[in-house]
C-alpha positions in Angstrom: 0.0 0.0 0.0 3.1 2.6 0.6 4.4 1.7 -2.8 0.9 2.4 -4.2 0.8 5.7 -2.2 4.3 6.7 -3.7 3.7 5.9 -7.2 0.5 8.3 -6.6 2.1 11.2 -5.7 4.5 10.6 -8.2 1.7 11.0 -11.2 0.3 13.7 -9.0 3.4 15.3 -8.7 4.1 15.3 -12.4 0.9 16.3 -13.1 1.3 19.7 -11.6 5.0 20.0 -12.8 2.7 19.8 -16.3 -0.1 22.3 -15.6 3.0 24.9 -14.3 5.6 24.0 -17.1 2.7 25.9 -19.3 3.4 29.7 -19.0 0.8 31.1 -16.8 -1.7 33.5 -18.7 -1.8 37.6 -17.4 -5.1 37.1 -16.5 -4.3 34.8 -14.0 -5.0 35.5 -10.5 -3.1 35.1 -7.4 -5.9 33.9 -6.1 -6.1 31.3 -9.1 -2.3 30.2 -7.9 -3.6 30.0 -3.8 -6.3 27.8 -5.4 -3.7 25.4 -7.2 -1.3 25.5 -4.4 -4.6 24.2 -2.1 -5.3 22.1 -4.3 -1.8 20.8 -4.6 -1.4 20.7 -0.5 -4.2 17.8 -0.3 -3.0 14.3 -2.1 0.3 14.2 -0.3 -1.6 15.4 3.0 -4.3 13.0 3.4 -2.4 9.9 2.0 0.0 10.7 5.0 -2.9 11.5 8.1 -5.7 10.0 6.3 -7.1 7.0 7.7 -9.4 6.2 4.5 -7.2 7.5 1.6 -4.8 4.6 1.0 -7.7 2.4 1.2 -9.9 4.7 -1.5 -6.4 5.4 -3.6 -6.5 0.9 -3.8 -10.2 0.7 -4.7 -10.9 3.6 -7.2 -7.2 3.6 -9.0 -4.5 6.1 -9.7 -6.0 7.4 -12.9 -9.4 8.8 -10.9 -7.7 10.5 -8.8 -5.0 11.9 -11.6 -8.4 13.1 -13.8 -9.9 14.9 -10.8 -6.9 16.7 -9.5 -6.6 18.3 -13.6 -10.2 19.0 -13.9 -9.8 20.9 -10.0 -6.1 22.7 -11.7 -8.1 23.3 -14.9 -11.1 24.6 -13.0 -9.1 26.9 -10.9 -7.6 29.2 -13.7 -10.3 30.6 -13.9 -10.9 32.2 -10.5 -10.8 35.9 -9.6 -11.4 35.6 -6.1 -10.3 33.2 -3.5 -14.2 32.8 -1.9 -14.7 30.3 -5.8 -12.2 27.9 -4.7 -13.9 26.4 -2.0 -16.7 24.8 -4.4 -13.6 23.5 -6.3 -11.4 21.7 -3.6 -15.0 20.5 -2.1 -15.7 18.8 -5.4 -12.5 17.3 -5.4 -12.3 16.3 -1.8 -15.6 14.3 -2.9 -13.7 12.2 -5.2 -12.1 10.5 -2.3 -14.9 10.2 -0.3 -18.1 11.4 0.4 -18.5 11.8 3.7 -16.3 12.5 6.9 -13.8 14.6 4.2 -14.7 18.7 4.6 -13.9 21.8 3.8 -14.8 25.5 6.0 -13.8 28.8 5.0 -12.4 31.6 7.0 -13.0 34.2 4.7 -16.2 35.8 4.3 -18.3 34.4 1.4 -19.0 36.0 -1.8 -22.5 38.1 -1.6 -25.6 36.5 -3.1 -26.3 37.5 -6.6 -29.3 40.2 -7.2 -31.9 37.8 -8.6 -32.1 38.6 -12.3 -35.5 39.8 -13.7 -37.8 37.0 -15.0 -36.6 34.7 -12.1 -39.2 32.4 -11.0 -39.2 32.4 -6.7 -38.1 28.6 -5.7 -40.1 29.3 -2.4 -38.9 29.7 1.0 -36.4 27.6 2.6 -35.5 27.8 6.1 -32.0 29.2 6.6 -29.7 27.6 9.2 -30.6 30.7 12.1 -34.2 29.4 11.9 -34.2 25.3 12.1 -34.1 24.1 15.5 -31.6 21.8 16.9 -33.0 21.5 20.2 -34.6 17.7 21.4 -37.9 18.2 21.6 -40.5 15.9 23.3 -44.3 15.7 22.3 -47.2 13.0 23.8 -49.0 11.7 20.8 -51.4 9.5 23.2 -51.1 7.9 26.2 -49.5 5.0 24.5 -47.0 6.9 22.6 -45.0 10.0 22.7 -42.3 11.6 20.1 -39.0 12.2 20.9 -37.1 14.4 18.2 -33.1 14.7 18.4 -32.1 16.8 15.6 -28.5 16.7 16.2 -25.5 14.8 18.5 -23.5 17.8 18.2 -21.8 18.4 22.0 -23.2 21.9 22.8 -26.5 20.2 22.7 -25.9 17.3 25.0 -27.1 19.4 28.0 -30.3 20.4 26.9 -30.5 16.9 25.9 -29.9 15.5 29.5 -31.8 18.2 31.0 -35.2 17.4 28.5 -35.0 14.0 29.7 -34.8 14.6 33.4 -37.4 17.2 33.0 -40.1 15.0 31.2 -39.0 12.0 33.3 -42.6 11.2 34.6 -43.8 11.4 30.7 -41.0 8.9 30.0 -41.9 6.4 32.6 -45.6 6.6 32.0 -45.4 5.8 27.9 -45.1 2.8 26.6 -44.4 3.4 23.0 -41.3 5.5 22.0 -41.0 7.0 18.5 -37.7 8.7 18.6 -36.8 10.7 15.5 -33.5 10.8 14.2 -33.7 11.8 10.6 -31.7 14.6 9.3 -29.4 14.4 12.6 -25.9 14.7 11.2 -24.0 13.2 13.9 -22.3 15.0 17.1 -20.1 13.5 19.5 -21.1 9.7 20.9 -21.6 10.9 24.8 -24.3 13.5 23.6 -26.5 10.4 23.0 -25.8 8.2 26.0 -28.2 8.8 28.1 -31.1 7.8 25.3 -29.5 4.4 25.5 -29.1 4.4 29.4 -33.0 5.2 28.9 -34.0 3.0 25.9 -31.7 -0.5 26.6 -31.5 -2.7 29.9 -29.3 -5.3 28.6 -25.8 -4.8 27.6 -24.8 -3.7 24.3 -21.5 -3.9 22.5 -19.2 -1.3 21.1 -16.7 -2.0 18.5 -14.3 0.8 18.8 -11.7 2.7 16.2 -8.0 3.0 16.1 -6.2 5.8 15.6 -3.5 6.8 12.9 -0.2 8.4 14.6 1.3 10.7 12.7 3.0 14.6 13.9 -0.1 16.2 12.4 -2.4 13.6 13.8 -1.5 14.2 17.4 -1.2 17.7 17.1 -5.0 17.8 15.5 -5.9 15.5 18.5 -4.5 18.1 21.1 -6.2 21.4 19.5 -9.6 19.8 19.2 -10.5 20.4 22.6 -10.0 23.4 23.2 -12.2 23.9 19.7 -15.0 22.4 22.5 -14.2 24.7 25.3 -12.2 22.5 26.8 -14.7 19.3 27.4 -13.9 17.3 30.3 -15.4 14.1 27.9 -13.0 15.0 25.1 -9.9 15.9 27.3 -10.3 12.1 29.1 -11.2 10.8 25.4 -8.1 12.9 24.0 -5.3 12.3 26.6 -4.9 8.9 26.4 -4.6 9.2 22.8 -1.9 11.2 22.4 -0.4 9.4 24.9 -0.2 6.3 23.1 0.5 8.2 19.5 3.6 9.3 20.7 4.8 5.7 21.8 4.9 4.1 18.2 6.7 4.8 15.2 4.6 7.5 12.4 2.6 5.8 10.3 1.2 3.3 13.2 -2.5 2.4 14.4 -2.8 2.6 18.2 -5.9 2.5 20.8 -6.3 5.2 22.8 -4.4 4.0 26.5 -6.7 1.4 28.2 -9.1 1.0 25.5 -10.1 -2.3 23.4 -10.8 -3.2 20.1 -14.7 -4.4 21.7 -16.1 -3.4 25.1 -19.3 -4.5 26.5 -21.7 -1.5 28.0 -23.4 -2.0 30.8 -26.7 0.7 30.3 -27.0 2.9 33.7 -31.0 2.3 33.5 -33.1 4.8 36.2 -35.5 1.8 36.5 -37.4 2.1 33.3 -38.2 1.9 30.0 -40.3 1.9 27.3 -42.2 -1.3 26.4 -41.3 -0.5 22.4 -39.3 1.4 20.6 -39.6 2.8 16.9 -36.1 4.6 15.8 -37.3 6.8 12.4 -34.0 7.0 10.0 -33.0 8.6 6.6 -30.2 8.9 4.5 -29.2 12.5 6.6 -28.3 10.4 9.7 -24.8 10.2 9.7 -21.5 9.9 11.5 -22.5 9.6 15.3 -26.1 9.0 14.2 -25.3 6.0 12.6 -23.2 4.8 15.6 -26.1 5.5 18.0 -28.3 3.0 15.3 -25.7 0.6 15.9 -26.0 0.0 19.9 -29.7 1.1 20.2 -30.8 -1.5 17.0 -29.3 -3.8 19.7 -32.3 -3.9 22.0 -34.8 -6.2 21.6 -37.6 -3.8 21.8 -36.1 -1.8 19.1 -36.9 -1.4 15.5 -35.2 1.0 12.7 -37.8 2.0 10.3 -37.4 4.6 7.1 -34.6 4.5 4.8 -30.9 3.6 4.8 -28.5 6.0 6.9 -25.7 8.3 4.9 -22.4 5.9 4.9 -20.2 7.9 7.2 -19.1 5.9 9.8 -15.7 4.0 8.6 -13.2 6.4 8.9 -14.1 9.2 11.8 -12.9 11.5 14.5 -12.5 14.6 12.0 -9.4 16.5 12.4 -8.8 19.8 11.0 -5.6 21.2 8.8 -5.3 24.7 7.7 -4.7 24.7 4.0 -1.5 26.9 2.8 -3.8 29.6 1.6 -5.1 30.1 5.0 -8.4 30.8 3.1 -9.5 26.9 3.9 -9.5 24.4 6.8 -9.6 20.8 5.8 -11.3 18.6 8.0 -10.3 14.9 7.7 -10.4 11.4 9.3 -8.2 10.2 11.8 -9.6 6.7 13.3 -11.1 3.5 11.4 -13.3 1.5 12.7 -12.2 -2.0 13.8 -15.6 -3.4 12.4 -13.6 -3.0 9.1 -13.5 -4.9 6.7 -15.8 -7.8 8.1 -19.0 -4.6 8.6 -18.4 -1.3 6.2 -21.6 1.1 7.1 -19.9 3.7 4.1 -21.0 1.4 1.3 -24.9 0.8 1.8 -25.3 2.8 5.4 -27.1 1.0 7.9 -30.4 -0.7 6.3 -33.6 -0.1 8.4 -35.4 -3.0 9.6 -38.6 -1.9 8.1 -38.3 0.4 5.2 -40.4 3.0 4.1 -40.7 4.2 0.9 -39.5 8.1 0.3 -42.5 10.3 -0.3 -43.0 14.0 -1.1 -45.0 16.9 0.2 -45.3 19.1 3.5 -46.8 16.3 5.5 -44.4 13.2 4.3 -42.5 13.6 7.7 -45.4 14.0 10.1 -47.1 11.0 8.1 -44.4 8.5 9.0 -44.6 9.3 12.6 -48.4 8.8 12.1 -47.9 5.6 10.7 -45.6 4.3 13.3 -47.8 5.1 16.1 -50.5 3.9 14.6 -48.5 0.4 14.3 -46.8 0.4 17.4 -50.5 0.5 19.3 -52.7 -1.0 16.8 -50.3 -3.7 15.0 -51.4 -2.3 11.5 -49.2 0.0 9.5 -52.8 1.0 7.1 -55.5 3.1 8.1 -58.5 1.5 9.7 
């Protein structure tokens, strides 16, 4: 796999020596050249820190990667401004992957354009300052309630905890759960914990990920802490880490101090739970989603319904590198799962165990839920 790695950067590197042997045009822009020099920064950087690109760079061949680099070099001639470069290393950052491989920008973004006239209005769409990320719980019946967890992200785990302390008596008194989960990106794994201290009473089992040590690996894994305020759950997850990164040679896989490849969880329940549980999915549940489906699809009172989850699950813990332009921050994987390559979840995403079919219009999400309660206390999925 290192020979394949080299021969790649060889081809890549020539490939660039080709697009600069060319005599650059005047209209050329130095933002054009901070594009290429981006663009150029990547292949060597994430076949080195990576934990998926090796793998990718053995499954989808040299010359894939070779044509999406020049289509990126080509594409970035023709920049004025350094704001058009992120939709061009984002595009190629998809060719190795499409999930778990980012891109943010430091820079402020180019202004919308003034709509020209004749436009036809696409309708409104909510813009991130007005969708909610906050759980949210509402009683359907008094056989069912709905739990709605819109994201795992850490600076929500508190108002997660707090909503199920708060509505504790709801909780205890309902015996059908329908906890909704589509469209939740992911987060961090201990913002959902105490859903499955609440949802499972036997033990479940987590197959964990090791990490790739390399110098820009452990420093990524010390600055991403303080990126989270300091969190006492990533500083204990953290330390360790780093710890053991710097006790192997570059290039090695290591657990995090004290940790195994599988450990068995022991649920902390508060002496109850519901009777059943339907988990509603999509392809928008993703990263920590998708590991929360794989321990709570473990109890036997459990059910996944909807459609498969997003494939992002393989390669994980994202890391970020500034980019030489400073323009850019690349985020990228640092840990692969040990379920790998015996249970991928990036090629099909985890597969509901009823699924339903994808259907349009304002009430398609609401009619779901309907349909779940409606099975969960009736036994029948069709109207009466």
């Amino acid at each position: 796999m290192k020979r394949l790695a080299q021969t790649f950067l060889s081809s890549t590197l020539l490939l660039l020596t080709a697009c600069n042997s060319t005599p650059p045009s005047p209209a050329l822009s130095s933002a054009a050249v901070q594009c290429q020099q981006d663009l150029a920064f990547l292949p060597g950087f994430l076949l080195t820190n990576d934990t998926g690109a090796t793998e990718h760079l053995a499954q989808k061949g040299q010359l894939h990667f070779d044509t999406a680099m020049s289509t990126a070099l080509t594409q970035a001639e023709t920049i004025g401004q350094l704001q058009e470069c992120h939709p061009i290393i984002k595009t190629y950052l998809k060719a190795w992957r499409k999930g778990h491989l980012g891109l943010s920008t430091l820079i402020e973004p180019l202004p919308a354009p003034e709509p020209e006239p004749g436009d036809k209005p696409e309708g409104k769409h909510a813009t991130a300052a007005e969708i909610s990320y906050s759980p949210q719980l509402e009683p359907l019946s008094k056989e069912t309630l709905l739990l709605t967890v819109p994201t795992f992200n850490w600076q929500y785990a508190d108002e997660l905890k707090q909503l199920l302390v708060t509505e504790s008596e709801t909780l205890k008194a309902t015996p059908n759960w329908i906890l909704d989960v589509r469209r939740n990106g992911g987060g961090s794994d201990s913002t959902y914990r105490p859903l499955l201290d609440l949802i499972l009473t036997d033990q479940y089992i987590v197959t964990g990920a090791e990490f790739l040590a390399t110098p820009e690996n452990a420093k990524a894994q010390q600055a991403i802490c303080a990126k989270m305020g300091n969190d006492p759950d990533c500083i204990a997850f953290v330390t360790p880490l780093v710890e053991a990164m710097a006790g192997v040679e570059p290039g090695s896989y290591v657990l995090p101090q004290g940790a195994t490849a599988t450990s068995y969880w022991t649920p902390e329940n508060p002496g109850y739970s519901p009777d059943r549980v339907v988990v509603l999915i999509d392809e928008e549940c993703g990263s920590s989603c998708e590991q929360f489906l794989l321990a709570v699809r473990q109890g036997m009172n459990v059910k996944l319904a909807g459609r498969s989850s997003y494939g992002a699950l393989d390669y994980s813990n994202m890391r970020g590198k500034l980019l030489p332009s400073g323009a850019f921050e690349l985020y990228y994987a640092t840990s692969r799962s040990m379920r790998l390559p015996h249970q991928p979840v990036d090629i099909t995403g985890i597969i509901p165990d009823i699924y339903l079919a994808p259907a349009e219009g304002e009430d398609a999400a609401r009619n779901e839920v309907i349909m779940m309660q409606r099975w969960l206390e009736t036994g029948s999925f069709e109207r009466e």
